[in-house]
C-alpha positions in Angstrom: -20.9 108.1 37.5 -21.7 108.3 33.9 -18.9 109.6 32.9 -16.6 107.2 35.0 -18.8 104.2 33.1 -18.5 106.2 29.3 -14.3 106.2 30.3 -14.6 102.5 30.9 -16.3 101.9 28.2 -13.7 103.6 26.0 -10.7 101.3 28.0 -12.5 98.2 27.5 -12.7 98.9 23.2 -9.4 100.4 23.1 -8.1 96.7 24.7 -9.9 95.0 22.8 -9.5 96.8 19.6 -6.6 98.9 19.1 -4.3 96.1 18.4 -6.1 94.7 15.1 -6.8 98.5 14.4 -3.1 99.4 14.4 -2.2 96.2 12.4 -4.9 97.0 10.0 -4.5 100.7 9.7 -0.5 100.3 9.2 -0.9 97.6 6.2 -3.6 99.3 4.1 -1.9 102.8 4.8 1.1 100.6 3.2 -0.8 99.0 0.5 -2.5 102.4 -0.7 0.8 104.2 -0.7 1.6 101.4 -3.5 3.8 99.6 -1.1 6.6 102.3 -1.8 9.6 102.6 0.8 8.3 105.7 1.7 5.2 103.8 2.5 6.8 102.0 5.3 8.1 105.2 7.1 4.4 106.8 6.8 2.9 103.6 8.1 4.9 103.3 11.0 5.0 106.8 11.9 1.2 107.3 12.1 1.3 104.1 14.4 3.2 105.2 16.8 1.7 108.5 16.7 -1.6 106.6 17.5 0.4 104.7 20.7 1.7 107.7 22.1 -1.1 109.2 22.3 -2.9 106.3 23.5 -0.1 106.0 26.0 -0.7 109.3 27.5 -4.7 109.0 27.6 -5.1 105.2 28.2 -1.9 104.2 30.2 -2.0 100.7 31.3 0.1 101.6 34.3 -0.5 105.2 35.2 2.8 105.9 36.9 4.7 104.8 34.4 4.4 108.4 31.8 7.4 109.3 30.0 9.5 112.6 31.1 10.8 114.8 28.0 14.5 113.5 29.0 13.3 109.4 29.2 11.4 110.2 25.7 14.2 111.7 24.2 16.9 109.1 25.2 14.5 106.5 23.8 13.6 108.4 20.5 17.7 108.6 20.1 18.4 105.2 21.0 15.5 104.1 18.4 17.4 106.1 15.9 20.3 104.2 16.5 19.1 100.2 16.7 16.7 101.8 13.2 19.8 103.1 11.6 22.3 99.7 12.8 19.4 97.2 12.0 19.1 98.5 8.6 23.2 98.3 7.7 23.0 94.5 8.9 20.5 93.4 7.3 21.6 94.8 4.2 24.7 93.5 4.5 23.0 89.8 5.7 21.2 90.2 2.5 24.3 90.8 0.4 26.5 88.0 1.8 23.3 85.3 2.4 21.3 86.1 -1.0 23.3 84.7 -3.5 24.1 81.2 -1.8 21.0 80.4 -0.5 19.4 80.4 -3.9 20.7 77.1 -4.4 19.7 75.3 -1.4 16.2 77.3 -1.8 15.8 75.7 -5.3 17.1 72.2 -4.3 14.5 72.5 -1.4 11.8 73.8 -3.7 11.0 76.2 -1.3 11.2 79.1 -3.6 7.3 79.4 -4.2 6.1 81.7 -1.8 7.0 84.8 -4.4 3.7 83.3 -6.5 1.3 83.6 -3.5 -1.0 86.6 -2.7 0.8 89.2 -1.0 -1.2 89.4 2.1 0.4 85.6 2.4 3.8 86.4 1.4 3.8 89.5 4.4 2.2 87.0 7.0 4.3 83.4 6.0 7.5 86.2 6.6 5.9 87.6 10.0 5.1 84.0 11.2 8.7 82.3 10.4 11.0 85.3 11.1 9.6 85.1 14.7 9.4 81.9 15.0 13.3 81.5 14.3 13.6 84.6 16.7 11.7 82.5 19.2 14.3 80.0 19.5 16.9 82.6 19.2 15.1 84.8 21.9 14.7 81.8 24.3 18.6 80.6 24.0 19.2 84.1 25.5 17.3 83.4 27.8 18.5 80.0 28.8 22.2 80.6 28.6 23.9 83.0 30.6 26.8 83.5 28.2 24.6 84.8 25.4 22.6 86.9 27.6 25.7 88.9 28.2 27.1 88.4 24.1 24.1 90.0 22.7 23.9 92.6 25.6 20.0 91.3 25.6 20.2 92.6 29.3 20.1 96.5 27.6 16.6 95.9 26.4 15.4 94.6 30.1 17.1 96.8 32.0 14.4 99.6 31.7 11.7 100.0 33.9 8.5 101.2 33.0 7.7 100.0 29.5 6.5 101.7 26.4 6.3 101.7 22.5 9.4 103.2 22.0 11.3 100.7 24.4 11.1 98.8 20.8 14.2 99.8 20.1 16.1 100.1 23.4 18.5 97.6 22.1 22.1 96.7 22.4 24.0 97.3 19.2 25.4 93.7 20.0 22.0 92.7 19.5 21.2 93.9 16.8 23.6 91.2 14.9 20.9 88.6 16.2 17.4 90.7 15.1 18.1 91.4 11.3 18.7 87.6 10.7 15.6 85.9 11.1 13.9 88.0 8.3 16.5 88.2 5.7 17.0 84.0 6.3 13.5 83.5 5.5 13.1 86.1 2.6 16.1 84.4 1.2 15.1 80.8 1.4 11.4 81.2 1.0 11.6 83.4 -2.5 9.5 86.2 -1.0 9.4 89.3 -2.9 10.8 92.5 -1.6 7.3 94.9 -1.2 6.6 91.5 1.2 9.4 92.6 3.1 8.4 95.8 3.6 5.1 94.5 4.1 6.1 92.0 6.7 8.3 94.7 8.3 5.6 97.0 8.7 4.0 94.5 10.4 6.7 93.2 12.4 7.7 96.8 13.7 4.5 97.9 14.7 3.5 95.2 16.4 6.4 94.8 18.3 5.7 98.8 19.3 1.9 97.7 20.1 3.3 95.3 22.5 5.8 97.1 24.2 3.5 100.0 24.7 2.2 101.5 27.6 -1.6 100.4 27.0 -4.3 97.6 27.9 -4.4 95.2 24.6 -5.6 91.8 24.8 -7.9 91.0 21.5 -9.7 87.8 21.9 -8.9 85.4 18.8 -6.3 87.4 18.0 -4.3 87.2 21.2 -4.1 83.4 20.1 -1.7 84.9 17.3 -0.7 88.0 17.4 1.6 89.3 20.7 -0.4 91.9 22.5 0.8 94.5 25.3 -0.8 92.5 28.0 1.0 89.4 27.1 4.9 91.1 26.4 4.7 93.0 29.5 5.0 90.0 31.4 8.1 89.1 29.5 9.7 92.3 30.8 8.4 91.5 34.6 11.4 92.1 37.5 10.0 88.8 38.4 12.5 86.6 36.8 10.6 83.6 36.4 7.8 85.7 34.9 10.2 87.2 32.6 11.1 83.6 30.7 8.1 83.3 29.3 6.2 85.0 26.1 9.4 84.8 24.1 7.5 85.6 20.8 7.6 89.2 20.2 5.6 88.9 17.7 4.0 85.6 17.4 2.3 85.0 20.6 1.1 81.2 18.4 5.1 79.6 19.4 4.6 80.2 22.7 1.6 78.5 23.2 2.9 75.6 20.7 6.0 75.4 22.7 4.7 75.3 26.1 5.9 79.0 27.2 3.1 81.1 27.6 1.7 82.9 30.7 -0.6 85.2 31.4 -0.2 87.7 35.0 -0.6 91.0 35.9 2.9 92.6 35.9 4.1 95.1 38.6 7.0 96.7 37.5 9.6 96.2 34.0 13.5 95.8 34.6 15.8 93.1 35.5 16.3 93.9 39.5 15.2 97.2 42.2 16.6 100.0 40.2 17.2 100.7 36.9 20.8 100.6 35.3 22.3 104.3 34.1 22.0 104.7 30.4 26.7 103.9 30.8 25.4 101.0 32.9 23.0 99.6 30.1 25.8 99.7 27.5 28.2 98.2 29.8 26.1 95.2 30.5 28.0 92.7 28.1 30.8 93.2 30.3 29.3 93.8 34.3 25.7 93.7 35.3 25.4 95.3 38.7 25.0 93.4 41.8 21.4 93.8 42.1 20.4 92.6 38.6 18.9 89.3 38.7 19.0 87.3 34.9 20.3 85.0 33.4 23.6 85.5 33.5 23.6 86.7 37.4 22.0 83.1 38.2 24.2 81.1 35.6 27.5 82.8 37.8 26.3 82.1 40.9 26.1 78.3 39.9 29.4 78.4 38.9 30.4 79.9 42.0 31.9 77.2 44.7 30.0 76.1 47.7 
């Protein structure tokens, strides 16, 4: 009995403080390595060392462990959307750098370079997913871009965890390098607040993804936790549009799309698409899948 009590004990910090932990760890880990590129690597590599661990340990849903073949498809695809994200937004930032400088100027927008960096890394975290928010809920709204950006991919999996990050279509991948390179480029921030922000951005979106109980009072107001993305990914359609802020939990409670629910099972229908199946799904979603599309056909469909 004690030792059942010392285990939830444990459960209840780790939920309640892993999340601000990570965060914190991954930004001063970035900070001491003097902000460096290889800085970003180290940061986000000890973080998700820290969430597969927890993962295995602390599972928030017990039955939902990783074989060696699942983890090894989703390390590989997460080499691939890393890889892909990194060519577009390098080449967003050569072909959206130069003429945005002038509507930045003309906006006066270009201050945010003068601020502390701390607020350069957090203005970038907090308007790159607020654009994505928008972005994120049009997919989910309209049936044709649901099946353009092959956002189906990321949905299709059941069973979520920190690596599902970056289970990503490479479609989509056109639509997640924008949001940060945009605001870099009209807001004037430096680039260590880029890597900043991005160390940021990727681990939390990892954190919420994962595997593991987090829900940080305060902080859940702002920061997307585990508890409040694994809804997002719910079977339950309805469920599933809501919590569009993968990062920023703040825009859906501004914007009247937050929910809170215990969530049963990931995916977008009873089984879970072949690895072919998830690449194909710009093209066919199988009969059983239920999303946005599916639903937007079946209104088309005649009476």
């Amino acid at each position: 009995m004690v030792a059942a009590a010392r285990q939830t004990l444990v459960q209840r910090w780790v939920e309640c403080l892993a999340h601000p932990c990570l965060l914190l760890g991954a930004y001063l880990l970035w900070e001491a390595m003097d902000r460096g590129g290889g800085a970003v690597f180290v940061a986000l590599a000890g973080a998700f060392s820290v969430l597969m661990l927890l993962e295995h340990f602390m599972p928030a849903m017990p039955g939902w462990r990783l074989g060696p073949r699942q983890r090894l498809v989703l390390t590989g695809l997460y080499l691939m959307t890393f890889v892909l994200f990194g060519v577009m937004a390098a080449a967003y930032e050569a072909t959206l750098a130069n003429p945005l400088a002038p509507a930045r100027e003309s906006l006066g927008l270009g201050w945010s370079g003068n601020l502390p960096m701390i607020a350069q890394v957090l203005l970038l975290f907090f308007a790159s997913d607020l654009l994505y928010y928008w972005i994120h809920r049009a997919i989910h709204r309209w049936g044709w871009l649901w099946k353009a950006s092959g956002h189906g991919f990321h949905h299709a999996f059941q069973n979520l965890h920190a690596l599902n990050v970056g289970a990503t279509h490479p479609f989509e991948i056109v639509l997640l390098a924008l949001p940060m390179v945009l605001v870099a480029a009209l807001s004037g921030a430096s680039g260590e607040a880029v890597g900043g922000a991005t160390v940021l951005v990727v681990v939390n979106t990892a954190a919420a993804h994962a595997n593991v109980r987090m829900d940080t009072p305060v902080l859940n107001w702002f920061f997307t936790s585990a508890n409040q993305h694994r809804r997002h990914h719910s079977r339950v359609f309805e469920d599933s549009n809501t919590n569009y802020a993968c990062n920023a939990i703040l825009w859906d409670r501004l914007f009247g799309t937050f929910s809170r629910g215990e969530v049963e099972q990931t995916g977008i229908g009873p089984f879970e698409p072949s690895l072919g199946q998830k690449f194909m799904l710009p093209f066919r979603e199988p009969a059983f899948a239920d999303t946005a599309a599916t639903r937007a056909h079946r209104r088309d469909q005649p009476a």
